[in-house]
N, C-alpha and C positions, 0 to 999 in steps of 0.2 A: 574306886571310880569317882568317888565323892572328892576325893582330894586332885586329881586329876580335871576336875571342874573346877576347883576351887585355886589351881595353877592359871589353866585357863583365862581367868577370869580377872588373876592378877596381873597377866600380863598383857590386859588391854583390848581383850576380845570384843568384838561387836557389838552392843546391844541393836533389839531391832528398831526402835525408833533412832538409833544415830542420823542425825540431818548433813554431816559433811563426812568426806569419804576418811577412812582412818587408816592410816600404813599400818602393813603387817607388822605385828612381833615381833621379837627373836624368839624361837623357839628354845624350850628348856632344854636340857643334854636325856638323853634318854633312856641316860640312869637313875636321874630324876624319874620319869617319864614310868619307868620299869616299876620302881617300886611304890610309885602311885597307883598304877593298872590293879595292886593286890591278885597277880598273877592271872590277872585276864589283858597279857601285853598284846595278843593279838588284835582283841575287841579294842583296846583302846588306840593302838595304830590305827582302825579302820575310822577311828569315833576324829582322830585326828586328821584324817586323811580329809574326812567329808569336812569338816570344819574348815581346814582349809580351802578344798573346793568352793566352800560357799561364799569365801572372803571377797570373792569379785562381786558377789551380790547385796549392793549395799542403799537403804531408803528406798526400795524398791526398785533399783537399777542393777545392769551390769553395767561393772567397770571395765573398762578397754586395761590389758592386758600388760600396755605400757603403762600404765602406772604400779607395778608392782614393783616392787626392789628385788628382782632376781636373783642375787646374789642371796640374800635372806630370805626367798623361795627356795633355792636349793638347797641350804641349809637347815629348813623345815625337810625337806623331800628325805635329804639325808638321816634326821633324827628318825624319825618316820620308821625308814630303811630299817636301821640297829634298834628299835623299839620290836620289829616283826621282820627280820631278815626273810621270811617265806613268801611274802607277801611282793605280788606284781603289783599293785596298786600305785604302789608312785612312780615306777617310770611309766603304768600308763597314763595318769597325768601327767607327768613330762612329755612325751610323744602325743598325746591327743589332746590333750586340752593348752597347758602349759606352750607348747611351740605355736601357737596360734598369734606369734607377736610378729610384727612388721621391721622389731629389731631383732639384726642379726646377732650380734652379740650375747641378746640373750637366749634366745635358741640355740646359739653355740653353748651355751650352759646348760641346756637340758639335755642336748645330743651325747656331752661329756659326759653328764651325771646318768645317763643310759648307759655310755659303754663304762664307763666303771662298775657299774649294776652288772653288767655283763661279765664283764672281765672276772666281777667275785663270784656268780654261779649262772655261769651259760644256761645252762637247760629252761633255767627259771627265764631268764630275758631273754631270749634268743629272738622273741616275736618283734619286743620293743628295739631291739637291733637291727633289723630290717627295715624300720622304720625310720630309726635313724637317720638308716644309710640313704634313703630316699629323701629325708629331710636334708640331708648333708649338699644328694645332689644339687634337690632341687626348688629347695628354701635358700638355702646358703649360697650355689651355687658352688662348691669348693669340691671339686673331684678328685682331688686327691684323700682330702678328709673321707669323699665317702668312699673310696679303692679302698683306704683302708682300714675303715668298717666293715667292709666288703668284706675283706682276707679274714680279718679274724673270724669269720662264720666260714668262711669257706675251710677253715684249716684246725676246727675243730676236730676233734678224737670222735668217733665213730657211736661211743659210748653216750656221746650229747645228742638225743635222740630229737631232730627237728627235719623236717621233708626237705628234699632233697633242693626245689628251689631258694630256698635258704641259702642251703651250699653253694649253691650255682650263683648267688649274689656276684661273685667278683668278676665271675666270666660274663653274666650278663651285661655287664654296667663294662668290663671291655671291650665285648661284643656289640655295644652302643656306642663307643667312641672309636670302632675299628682299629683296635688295637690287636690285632689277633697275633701280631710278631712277638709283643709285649708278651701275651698271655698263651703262646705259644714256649715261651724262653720259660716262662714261670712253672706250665707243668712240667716240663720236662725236666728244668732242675728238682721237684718234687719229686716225680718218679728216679729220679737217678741219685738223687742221696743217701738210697737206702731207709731213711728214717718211716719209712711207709708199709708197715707190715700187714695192713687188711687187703684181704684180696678183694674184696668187692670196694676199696677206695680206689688202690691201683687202678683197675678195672674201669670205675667210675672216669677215672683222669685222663686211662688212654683213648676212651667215646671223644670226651670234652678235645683232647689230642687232635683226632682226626677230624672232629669238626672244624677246631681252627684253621687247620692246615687248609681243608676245604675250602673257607672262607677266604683265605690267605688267597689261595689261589684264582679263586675266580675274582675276586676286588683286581686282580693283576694281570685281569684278560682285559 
């Protein structure tokens, strides 16, 4: 841990009297990073995690969010990541703290570095996915970005155990833009490809089914 401070420290860290603000680091690789920890890698993701956190707090100030170099925040978030694969901690600063910028570009880099999070173990982000995909609509504004953030939670295996509104992500955010034709074509090819072997998804699809069709038809009275 000693040497993990002594990384730190070489690469430019804070001090608390600093009087002008100091861009972030690059972060070591977090194999470095691993064999610093002396096998407490978790403890030392968290130790990194908050240090990062604190870098907007500088002379006694918070910094505005646009001044960080995103690009080399994600790149921290990342090492982070493969230092403590177990750990939600960094996309929930990506999603809660981190998207809190007035550029969209770079919140389009945290949304990414969320579904990638996702993409390598749903179960673990599936929260920070949701979020995302709300960040996608309506930060971003980009709805196709968040449709499909949307789908991948919706089209998770059964086995990825998150409530059911989750699931329901893509049809609601259809359901919000009165697509119900769209999302009417969608389950249907779902249920008809065969690839759906739980009976309580099916089942799930054909409610969502006949909801739409409902919807469908009375927007056409």
């Amino acid at each position: 841990m000693i040497l993990g401070v002594q990384i730190w420290t070489a690469q430019g860290a804070l001090s608390a009297g600093a009087l002008a603000y100091k861009a972030l680091p690059n972060p070591t690789a977090a194999s470095t990073y691993r064999v610093a920890s002396m096998g407490s890698d978790r403890l030392l993701s968290y130790w990194l995690a908050i240090r990062l956190q604190l870098h907007d707090n500088q002379s006694g100030k918070h910094m505005r969010y646009e001044q960080l170099d995103y690009p080399k925040l994600t790149h921290w978030l990342n090492q982070i990541t493969a230092l403590n694969p177990h750990s939600e901690y960094p996309t929930m600063l990506a999603s809660r703290v981190y998207s809190q910028t007035s550029d969209k570009q770079n919140m389009r880099l945290m949304v990414d570095f969320i579904q990638a999070s996702f993409t390598r173990d749903p179960q673990l982000h599936w929260r920070r996915m949701t979020e995302a995909t709300i960040l996608a609509k309506h930060k971003l504004g980009d709805l196709s970005l968040a449709l499909l953030l949307a789908e991948q939670l919706t089209t998770q295996p059964l086995d990825v155990v998150m409530p059911q509104w989750a699931r329901d992500m893509q049809f609601i955010l259809l359901g919000e833009l009165n697509e119900f034709e769209t999302g009417i074509a969608i389950i249907v090819a779902m249920l008809e490809s065969g690839s759906l072997k739980n009976a309580d998804e099916r089942r799930f699809l054909r409610v969502k089914l006949l909801e739409f069709q409902q919807k469908l038809l009375e927007s056409q009275q």
